[in-house]
C-alpha positions as CSV (number, residue, x, y, z in Angstrom):
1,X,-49.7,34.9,1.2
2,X,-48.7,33.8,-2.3
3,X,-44.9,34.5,-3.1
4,X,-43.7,35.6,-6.4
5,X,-41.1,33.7,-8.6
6,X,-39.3,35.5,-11.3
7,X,-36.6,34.5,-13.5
8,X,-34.9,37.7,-14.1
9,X,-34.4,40.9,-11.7
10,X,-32.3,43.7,-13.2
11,X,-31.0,46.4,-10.6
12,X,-30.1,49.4,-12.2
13,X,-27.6,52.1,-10.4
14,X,-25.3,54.8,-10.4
15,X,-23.0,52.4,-7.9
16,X,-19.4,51.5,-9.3
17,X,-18.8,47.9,-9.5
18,X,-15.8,47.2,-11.4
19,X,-14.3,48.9,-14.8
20,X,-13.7,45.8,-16.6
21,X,-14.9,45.4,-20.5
22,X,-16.5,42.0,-19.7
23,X,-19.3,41.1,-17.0
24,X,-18.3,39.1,-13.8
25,X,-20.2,36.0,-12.0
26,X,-20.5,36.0,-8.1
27,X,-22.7,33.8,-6.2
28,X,-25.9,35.1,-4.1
29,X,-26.6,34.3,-0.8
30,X,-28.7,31.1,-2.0
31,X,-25.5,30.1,-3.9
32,X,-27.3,30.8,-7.1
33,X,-25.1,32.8,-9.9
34,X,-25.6,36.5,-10.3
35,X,-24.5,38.4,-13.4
36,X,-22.8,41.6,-12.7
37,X,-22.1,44.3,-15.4
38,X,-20.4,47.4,-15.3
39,X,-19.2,49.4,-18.3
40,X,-17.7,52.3,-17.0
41,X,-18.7,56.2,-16.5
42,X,-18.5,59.4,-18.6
43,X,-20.9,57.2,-21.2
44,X,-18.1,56.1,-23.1
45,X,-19.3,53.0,-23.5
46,X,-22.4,51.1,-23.8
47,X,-23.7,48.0,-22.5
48,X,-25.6,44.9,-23.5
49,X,-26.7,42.4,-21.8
50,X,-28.3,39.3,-23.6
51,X,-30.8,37.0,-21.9
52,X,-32.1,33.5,-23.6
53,X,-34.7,31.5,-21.5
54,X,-35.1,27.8,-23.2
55,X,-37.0,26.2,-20.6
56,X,-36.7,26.4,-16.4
57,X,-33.0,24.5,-16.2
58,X,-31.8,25.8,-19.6
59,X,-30.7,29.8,-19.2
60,X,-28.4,31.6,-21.1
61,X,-26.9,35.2,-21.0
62,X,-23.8,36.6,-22.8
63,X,-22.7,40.3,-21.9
64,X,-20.7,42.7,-23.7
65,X,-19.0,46.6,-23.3
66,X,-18.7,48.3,-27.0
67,X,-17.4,51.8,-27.6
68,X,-20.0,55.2,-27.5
């Protein structure tokens, strides 16, 4: 059985996180860094994630809440 690799998953959901402006950085299970962003309900706001892949060691992603 061949396993998949993937460099990016993005879960989307109507689950509450947290109601901050900025995203937050928590570790996985494999101690890896997750990016988690929540920007709030009533779709007052809208949110961007930004995702740069240089190379396999060299990733990049900036998050950011701005007003609907």
């Amino acid at each position: 059985m061949t396993r998949e690799k993937y460099d990016l998953v993005i879960c989307l959901s109507h689950l509450g996180y947290d109601y901050k402006n900025e995203p937050t950085v928590v570790k996985n299970k494999k101690d890896k860094n997750v990016l988690v962003n929540q920007i709030g309900c009533y779709w007052l706001y809208l949110g961007r994630i930004d995702f740069h892949f240089y190379s396999q060691n060299n990733k990049t992603s900036y998050g950011s809440a701005m007003a609907v």
